[in-house]
Structure formats: structure tokens, C-alpha cells
C-alpha positions as a Python dict, from the first residue, in 0.01 Angstrom:
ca = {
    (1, 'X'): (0, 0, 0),
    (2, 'X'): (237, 192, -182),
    (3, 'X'): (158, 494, -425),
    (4, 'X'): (262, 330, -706),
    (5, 'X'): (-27, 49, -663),
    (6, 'X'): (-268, 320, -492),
    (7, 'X'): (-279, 503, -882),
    (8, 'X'): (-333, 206, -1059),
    (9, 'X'): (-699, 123, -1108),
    (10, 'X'): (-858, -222, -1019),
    (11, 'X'): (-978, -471, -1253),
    (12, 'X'): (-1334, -414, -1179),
    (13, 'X'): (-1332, -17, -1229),
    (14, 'X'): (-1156, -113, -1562),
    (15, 'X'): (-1427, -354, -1683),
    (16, 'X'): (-1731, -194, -1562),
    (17, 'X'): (-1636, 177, -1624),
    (18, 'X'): (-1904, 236, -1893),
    (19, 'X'): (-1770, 500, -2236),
    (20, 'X'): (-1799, 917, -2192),
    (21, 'X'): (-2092, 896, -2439),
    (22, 'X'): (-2292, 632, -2322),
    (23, 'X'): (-2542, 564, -2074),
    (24, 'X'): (-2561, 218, -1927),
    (25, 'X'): (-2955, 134, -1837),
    (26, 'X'): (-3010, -165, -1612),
    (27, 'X'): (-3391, -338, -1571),
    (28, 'X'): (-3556, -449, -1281),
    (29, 'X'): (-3449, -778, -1443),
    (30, 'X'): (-3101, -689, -1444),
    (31, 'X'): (-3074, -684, -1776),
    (32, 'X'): (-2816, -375, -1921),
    (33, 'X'): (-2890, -171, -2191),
    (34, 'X'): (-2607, 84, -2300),
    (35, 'X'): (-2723, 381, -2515),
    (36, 'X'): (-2526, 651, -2674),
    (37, 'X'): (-2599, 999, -2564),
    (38, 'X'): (-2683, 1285, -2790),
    (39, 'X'): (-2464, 1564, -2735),
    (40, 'X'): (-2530, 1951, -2851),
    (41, 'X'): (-2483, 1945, -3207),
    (42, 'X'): (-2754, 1651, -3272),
    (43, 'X'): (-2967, 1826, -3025),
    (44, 'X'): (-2925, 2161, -3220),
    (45, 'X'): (-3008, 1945, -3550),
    (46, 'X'): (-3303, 1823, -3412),
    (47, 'X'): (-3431, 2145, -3228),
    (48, 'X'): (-3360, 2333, -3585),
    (49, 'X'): (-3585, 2091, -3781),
    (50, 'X'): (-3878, 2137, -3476),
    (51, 'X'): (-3849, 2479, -3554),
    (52, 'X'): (-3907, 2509, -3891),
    (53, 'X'): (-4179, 2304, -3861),
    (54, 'X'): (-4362, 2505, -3572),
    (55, 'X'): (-4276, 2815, -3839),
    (56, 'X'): (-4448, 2586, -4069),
    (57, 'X'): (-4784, 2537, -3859),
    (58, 'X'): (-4774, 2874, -3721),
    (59, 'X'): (-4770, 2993, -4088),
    (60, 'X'): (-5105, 2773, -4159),
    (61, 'X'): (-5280, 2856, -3858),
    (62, 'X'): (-5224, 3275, -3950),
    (63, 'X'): (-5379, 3192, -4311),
    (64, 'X'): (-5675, 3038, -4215),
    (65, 'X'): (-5743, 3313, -3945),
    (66, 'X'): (-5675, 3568, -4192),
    (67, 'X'): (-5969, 3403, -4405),
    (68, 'X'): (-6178, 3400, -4082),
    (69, 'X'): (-6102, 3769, -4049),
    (70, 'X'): (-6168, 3908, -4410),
    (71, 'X'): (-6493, 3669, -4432),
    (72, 'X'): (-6573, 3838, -4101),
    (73, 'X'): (-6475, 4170, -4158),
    (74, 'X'): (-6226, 4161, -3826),
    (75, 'X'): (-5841, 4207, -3946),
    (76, 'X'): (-5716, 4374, -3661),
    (77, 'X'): (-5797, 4282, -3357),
    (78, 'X'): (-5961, 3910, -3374),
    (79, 'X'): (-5653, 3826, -3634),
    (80, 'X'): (-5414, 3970, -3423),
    (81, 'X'): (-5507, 3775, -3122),
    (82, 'X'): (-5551, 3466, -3219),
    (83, 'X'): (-5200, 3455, -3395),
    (84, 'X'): (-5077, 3545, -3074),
    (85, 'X'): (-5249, 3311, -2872),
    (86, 'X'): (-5155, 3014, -3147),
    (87, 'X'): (-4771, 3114, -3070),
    (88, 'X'): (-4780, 3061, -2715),
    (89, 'X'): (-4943, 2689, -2763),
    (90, 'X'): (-4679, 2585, -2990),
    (91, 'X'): (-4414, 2726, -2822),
    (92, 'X'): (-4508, 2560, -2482),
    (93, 'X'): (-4711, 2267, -2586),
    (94, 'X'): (-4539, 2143, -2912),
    (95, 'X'): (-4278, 1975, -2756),
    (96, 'X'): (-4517, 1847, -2457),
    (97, 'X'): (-4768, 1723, -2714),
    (98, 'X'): (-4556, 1500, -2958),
    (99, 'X'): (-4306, 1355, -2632),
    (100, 'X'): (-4629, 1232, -2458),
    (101, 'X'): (-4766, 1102, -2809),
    (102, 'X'): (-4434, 912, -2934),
    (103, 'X'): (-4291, 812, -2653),
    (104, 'X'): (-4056, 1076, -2565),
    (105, 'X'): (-3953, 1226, -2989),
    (106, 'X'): (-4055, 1518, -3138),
    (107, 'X'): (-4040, 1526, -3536),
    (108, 'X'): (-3714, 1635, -3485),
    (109, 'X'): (-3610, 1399, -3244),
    (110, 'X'): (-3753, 1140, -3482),
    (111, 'X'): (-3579, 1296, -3797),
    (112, 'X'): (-3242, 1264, -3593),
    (113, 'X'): (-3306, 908, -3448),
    (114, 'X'): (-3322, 1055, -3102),
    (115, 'X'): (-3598, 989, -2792),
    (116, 'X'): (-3594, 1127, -2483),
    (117, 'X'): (-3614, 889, -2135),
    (118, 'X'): (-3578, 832, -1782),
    (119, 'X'): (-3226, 862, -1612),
    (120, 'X'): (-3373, 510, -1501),
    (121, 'X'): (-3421, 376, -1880),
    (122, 'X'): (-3805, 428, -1834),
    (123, 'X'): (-4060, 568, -2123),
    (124, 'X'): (-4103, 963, -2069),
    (125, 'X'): (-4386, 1041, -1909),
    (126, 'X'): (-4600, 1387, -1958),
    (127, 'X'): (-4550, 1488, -1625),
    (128, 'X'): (-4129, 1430, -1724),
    (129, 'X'): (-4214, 1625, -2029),
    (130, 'X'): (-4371, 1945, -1878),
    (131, 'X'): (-4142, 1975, -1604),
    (132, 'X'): (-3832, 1966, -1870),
    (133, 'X'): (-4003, 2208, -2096),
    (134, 'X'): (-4076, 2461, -1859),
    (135, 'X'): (-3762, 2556, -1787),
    (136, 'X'): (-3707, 2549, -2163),
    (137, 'X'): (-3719, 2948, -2104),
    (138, 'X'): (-3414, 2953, -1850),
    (139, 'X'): (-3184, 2748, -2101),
    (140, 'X'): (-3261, 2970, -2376),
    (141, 'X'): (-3093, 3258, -2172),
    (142, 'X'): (-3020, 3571, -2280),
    (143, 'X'): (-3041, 3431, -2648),
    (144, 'X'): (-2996, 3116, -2884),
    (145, 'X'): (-2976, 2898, -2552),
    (146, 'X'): (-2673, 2999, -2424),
    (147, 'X'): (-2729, 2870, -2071),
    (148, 'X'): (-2838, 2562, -2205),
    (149, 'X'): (-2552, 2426, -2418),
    (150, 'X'): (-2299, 2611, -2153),
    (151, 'X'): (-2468, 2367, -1887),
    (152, 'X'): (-2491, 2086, -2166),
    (153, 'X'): (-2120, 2074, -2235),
    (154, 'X'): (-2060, 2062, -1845),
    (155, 'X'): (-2265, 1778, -1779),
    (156, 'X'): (-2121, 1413, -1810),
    (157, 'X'): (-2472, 1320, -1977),
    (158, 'X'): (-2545, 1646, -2149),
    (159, 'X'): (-2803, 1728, -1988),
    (160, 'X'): (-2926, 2078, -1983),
    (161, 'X'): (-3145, 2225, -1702),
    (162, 'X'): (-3467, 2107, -1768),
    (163, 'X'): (-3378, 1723, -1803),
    (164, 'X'): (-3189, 1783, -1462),
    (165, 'X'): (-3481, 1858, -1305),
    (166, 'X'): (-3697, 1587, -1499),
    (167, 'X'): (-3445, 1354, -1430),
    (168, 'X'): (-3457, 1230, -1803),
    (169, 'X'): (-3169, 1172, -2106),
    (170, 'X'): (-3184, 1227, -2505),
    (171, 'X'): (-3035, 933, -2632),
    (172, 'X'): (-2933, 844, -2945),
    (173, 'X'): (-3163, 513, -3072),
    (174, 'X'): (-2975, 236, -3190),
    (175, 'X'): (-3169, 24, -3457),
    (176, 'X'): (-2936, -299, -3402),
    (177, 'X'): (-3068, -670, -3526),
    (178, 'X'): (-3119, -913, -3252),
    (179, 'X'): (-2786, -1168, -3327),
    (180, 'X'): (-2834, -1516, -3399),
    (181, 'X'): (-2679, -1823, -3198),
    (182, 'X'): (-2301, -1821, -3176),
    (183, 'X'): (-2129, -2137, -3313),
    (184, 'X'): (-1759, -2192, -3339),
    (185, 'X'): (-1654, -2322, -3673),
    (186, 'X'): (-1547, -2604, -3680),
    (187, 'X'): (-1739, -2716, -3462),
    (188, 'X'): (-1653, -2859, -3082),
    (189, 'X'): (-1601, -3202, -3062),
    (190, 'X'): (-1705, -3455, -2785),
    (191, 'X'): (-1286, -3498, -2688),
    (192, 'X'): (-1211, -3105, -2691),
    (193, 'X'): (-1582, -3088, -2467),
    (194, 'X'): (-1494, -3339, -2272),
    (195, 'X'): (-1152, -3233, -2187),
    (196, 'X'): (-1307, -2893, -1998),
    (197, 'X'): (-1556, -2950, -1668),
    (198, 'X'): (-1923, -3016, -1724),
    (199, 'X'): (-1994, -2668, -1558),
    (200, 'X'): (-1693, -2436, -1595),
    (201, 'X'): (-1608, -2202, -1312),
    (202, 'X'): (-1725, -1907, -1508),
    (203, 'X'): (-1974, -1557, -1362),
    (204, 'X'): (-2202, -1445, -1562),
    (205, 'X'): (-2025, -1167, -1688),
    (206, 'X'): (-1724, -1327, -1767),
    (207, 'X'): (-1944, -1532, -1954),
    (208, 'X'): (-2074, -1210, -2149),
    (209, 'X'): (-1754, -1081, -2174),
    (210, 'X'): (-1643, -1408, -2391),
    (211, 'X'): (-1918, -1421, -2613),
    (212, 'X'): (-1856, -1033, -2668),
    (213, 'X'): (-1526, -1153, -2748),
    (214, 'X'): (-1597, -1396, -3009),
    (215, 'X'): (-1887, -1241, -3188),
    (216, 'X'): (-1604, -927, -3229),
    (217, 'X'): (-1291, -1170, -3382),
    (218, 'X'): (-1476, -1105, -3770),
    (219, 'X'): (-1434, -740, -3712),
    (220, 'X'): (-1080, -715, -3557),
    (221, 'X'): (-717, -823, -3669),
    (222, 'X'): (-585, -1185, -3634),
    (223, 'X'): (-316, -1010, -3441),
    (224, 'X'): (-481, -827, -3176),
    (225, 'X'): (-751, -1122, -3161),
    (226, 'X'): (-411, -1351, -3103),
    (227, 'X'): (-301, -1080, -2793),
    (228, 'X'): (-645, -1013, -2657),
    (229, 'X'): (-681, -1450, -2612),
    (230, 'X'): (-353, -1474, -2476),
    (231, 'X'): (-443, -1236, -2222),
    (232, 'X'): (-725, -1394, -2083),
    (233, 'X'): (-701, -1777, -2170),
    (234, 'X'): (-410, -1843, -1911),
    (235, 'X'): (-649, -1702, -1600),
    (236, 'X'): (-928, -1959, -1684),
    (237, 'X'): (-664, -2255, -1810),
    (238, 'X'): (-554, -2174, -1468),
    (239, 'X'): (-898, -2182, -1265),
    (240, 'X'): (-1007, -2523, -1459),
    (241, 'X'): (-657, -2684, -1405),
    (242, 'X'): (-587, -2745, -1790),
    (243, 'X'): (-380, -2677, -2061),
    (244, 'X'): (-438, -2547, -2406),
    (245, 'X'): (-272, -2503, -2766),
    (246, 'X'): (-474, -2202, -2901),
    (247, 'X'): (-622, -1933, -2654),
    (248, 'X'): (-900, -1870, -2926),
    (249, 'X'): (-1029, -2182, -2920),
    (250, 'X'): (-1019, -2255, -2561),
    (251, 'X'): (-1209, -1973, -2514),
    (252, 'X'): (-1449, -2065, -2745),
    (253, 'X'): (-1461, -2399, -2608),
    (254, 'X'): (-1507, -2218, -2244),
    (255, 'X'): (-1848, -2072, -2403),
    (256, 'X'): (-1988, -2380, -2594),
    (257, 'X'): (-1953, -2587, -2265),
    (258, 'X'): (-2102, -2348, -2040),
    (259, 'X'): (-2384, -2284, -2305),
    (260, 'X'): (-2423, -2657, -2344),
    (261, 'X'): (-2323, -2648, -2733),
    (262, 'X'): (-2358, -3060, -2830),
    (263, 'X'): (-2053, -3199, -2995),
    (264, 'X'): (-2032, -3295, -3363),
    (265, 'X'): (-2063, -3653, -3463),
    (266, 'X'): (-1838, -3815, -3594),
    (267, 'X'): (-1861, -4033, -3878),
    (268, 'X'): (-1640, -4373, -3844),
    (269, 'X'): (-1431, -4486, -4165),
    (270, 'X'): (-1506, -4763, -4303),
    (271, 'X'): (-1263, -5063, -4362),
    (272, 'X'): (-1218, -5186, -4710),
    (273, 'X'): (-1185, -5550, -4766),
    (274, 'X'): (-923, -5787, -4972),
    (275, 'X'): (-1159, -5848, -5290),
    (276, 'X'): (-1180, -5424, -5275),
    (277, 'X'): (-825, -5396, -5325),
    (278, 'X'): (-810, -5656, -5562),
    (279, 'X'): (-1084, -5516, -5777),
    (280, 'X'): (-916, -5167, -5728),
    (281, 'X'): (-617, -5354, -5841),
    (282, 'X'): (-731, -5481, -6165),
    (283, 'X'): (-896, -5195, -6261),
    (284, 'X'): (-565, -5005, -6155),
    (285, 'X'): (-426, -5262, -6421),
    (286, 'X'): (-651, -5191, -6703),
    (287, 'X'): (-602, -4787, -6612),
    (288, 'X'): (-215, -4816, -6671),
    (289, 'X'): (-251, -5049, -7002),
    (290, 'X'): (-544, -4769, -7158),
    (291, 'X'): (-310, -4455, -7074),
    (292, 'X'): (0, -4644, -7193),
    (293, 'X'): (-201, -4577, -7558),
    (294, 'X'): (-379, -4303, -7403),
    (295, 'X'): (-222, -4040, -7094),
    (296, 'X'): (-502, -3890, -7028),
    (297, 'X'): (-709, -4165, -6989),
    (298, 'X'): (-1027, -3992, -7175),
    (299, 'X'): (-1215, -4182, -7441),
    (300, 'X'): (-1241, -3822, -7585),
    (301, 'X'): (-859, -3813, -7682),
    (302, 'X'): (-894, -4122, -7892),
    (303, 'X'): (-1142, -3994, -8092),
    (304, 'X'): (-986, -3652, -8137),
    (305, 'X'): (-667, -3800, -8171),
    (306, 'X'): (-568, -3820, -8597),
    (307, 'X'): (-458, -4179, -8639),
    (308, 'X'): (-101, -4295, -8724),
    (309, 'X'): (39, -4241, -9018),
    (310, 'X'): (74, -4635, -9238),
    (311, 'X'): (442, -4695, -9276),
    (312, 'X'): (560, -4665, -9639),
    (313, 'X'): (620, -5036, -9834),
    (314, 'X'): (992, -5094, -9912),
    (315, 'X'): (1081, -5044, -10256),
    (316, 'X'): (1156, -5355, -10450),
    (317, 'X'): (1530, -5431, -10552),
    (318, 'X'): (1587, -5435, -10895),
    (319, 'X'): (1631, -5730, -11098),
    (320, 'X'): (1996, -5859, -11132),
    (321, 'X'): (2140, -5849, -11502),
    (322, 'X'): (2392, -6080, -11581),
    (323, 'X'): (2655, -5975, -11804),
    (324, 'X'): (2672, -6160, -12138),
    (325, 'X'): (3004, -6151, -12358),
    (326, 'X'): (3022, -6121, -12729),
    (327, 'X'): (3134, -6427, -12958),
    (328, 'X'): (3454, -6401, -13137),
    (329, 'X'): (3494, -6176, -13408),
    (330, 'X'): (3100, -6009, -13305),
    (331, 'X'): (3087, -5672, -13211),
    (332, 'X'): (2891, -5639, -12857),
    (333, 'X'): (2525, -5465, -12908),
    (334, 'X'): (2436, -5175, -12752),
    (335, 'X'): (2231, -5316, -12464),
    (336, 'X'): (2454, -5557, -12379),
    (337, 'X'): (2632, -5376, -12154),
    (338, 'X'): (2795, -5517, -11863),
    (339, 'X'): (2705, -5419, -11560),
    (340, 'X'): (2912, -5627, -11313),
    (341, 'X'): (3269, -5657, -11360),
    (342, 'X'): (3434, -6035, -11491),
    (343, 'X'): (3517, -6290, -11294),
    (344, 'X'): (3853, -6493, -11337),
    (345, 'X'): (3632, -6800, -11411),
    (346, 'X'): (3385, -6612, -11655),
    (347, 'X'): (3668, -6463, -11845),
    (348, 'X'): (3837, -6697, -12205),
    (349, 'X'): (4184, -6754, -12222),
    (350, 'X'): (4341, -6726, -12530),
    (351, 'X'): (4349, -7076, -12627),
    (352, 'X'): (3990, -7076, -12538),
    (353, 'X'): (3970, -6848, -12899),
    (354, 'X'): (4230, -7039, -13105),
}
């Protein structure tokens, strides 16, 4: 094997190489469980808020002892003490108490949305929670736990001493909603189903790894979800001895078959006879003769539509007047006055006046 090959890593360490900040938990069941881990500044959040409210307590607990002490006439000594002894209980017992109470969280914890657990992904136990709380002492070293986030920010987990001896996590709790069923859209149909095997050669985790896949396409680029497809489609298209057209949906396919998805049903068209068409025909008729008056075709528009204007009547000709000629030796009146030129015919010669 050459060096070249040697530095490249394998498929497997690639896939199954969980994130820096994440702990991968698997069940008896075999069932995985991958939870981010809280590193030192959440921690320092959470430990700041448990402080203030052991400050808080402590502050309580002094007053009412001071009210035992002046109704008792003690102030020194009795007052005194029993401050004292309060400290020490909340400074080695707070965090004991509310980890064995609520399941591994402190109010901080809580406040932060962090818990406490076993490397192993079980529930903390109080034994777990004393042993990593006694050496709460040695990570606070020499001051404002200096040993403790030095030893924190070495450790792949950030753990500090005391959950190395424990053998326990903080984790950060992830308040996800249980997804529903995953359906392609459209939906698979009983030729695209039918083209795949009735059991496709596909692990379990290959299976996973699909799903992942497609329940991610809403919330990544139709580009990269084009590339990441094409990278994968060809191995299975490959395995099953089959081609394909889109890598996205032959992967989806890949899923619905091994998930046993049912195909969509579909509906047959339906044949329309002769006397249909004829009847379409007809009215298809009387729909061309109503918009020829009306384009739109709305009852509406004739109704809103003003009506035609009637045409005008033609004005009558005027009567003819026919020209009338004064006797001989009669002067012509006034409204006798020709109107239309003489004819030859209608015109006296001169014998005609002799």
C-alpha cells in the first residue's frame, strides 16, 4: 500500500467518526443517542447561577439563626457556629443533594439546560455524584478552578477531574420533537415501486443515513442536495442493477420500498362517448352564436351593456316644383319663380305668340 492511500481515511472512519462536541450514547438496545457536550463557559454559567443561589440560602439560614441567638441571648458563639457549620453542608452537599434529586441538574444546570450522566448514557447516580464532588476541592486549585478548566480544555469531553473519576459527562439537553412519518411528495407509484427489488440490498445504517438525507433536503440548497444524490445514488443503482433519471428520487424511492411505503392509486380516465361530444358540440354551437353578440359570454355584460343607439329616419325629399311661364304680355309674379331650367319642348316659338 502506498503512502498516498495509507493517509487517506476509510469510508467507515469517515461515516462513523462522531463531531468534537458531541458524545454518541448507544443502549443496550443499540439504539444511538448523540448529545452535545457542555464545554467551560456553559459550565461557568451554570456554576455562577448555583452560587448565587447557595449565597442566597446561606444568607437565610444566618437570619434565622441570628433570631435564634438574640431570642436566646447567644450571639457569639451558638451564631457563629452554626453559620459555619451551614457553609460546609452547602458547599459539599448542595450539589450532591439536587444531582441525586433531578436526575443529575442542579438549579444551575437546569437554568442552562444542562444534566449530568454516565460516560455510558446512564442516569447519575449518588454514589457518581459524591465521588465527582469530592474532588470538587482539587479542581478549584489554587483559586477560581484553575486546575479544573486547565484539565477541562484538555479533555476531548471536557471533563474535569472529578467526572474522570466518576466516569460521568455534562451534556447539553436537547428538547427536540419526535418527527413524524417521512413521505415523498408526490407520492411513489406502483411502476416507480415496482421497478426497485421487493427488499433492497440496503444495512441498516445506510438505511438511516437516507432518511437523514431526505428529512435534511428542506433545510439545504437544491444544489448541494443535487451533488450530495449524485454521490450516492450511482453505488446503490449499481448494487440493485438499475438505472435512474433523478438521484433524489431514487433515493427516496430506495427508502419507501425498504420501509414498505404503499403506492398511490391511480384513478383511470374515463372515456367519453359520441352523444357527449355531440352535446358538447351543440352547446359549443350556441357558445359561439351568444359571444358573437356577447365576447365574454356573461349574461352580466348584456345587462350592463347601454343598448344601441336607433338609427336616425332619412329626411324626406322635397316636393318637386314645376316651373310655370307667364302668358303674353303678363308680368311673372313673384313666386313663380322657376326653379328648373326650360326645356326645348317647354319653351314658345315666336309664331307660337303671333
Amino acid at each position: 500500500m502506498s503512502m498516498g492511500a495509507a493517509a487517506q481515511p476509510t469510508q467507515d472512519a469517515v461515516v462513523t467518526a462522531p463531531l468534537d462536541t458531541t458524545a454518541e450514547i448507544e443502549t443496550p438496545e443499540h439504539v444511538r443517542f448523540g448529545h452535545p457536550l457542555a464545554g467551560p463557559t456553559r459550565r461557568a454559567a451554570a456554576y455562577l447561577i448555583d452560587l448565587l443561589v447557595r449565597f442566597a440560602i446561606l444568607l437565610a439560614l444566618a437570619f434565622l439563626v441570628g433570631l435564634v441567638g438574640v431570642a436566646t441571648g447567644d450571639l457569639d458563639g451558638f451564631s457563629t457556629g452554626a453559620i459555619l457549620v451551614i457553609y460546609f453542608l452547602l458547599d459539599w452537599f448542595y450539589y450532591v443533594l439536587f444531582e441525586s434529586l433531578w436526575s443529575g441538574r442542579t438549579p444551575g444546570k437546569r437554568a442552562m439546560k444542562l444534566r449530568t450522566v454516565g460516560e455510558d448514557g446512564r442516569s447519575l447516580t449518588a454514589l457518581d455524584s459524591i465521588l465527582r464532588n469530592l474532588l470538587r476541592a482539587a479542581d478549584f486549585l489554587p483559586f477560581g478552578y484553575a486546575v479544573g478548566l486547565v484539565v477541562m480544555g484538555r479533555d476531548p469531553k471536557f471533563r474535569r477531574l472529578g467526572d474522570m473519576v466518576a466516569g460521568t459527562v455534562v451534556v447539553v439537553e436537547d428538547r427536540g420533537q419526535i418527527s413524524g412519518r417521512l413521505t415523498l411528495a408526490p407520492p411513489p407509484t406502483a411502476k416507480e415501486l415496482d421497478s426497485l427489488p421487493a427488499h433492497p440490498p440496503v444495512s441498516r445504517e445506510e438505511l438511516e443515513a437516507i432518511e437523514l438525507f431526505l428529512r435534511r433536503i428542506p433545510h439545504l440548497a437544491p444544489g448541494r442536495v443535487v451533488e450530495l444524490a449524485d454521490l450516492v445514488a450511482p453505488i446503490f443503482a449499481a448494487r440493485m442493477n438499475t438505472r435512474y433519471t433523478n438521484s433524489v428520487r431514487f433515493l427516496g424511492l430506495i427508502y419507501a420500498r425498504s420501509r414498505g411505503h404503499e403506492p398511490v392509486k391511480e384513478t383511470p380516465k374515463r372515456k367519453i362517448e359520441g352523444g357527449g361530444r355531440r352535446r358538447r358540440g351543440r352547446r359549443g354551437r350556441r357558445g359561439r352564436a351568444r359571444s358573437a353578440h356577447n365576447p365574454s359570454g356573461s349574461p352580466l355584460n348584456e345587462i350592463a351593456r347601454p343598448p344601441a343607439p336607433e338609427p336616425e329616419p332619412a329626411p324626406e325629399p322635397a316636393p318637386e316644383v314645376q316651373p310655370t311661364l307667364a302668358e303674353p304680355g303678363q308680368a311673372a309674379q313673384p313666386d313663380q319663380v322657376a326653379t328648373q331650367a326650360p326645356t326645348p319642348s317647354s319653351v314658345p316659338t315666336p309664331g307660337a305668340w303671333s
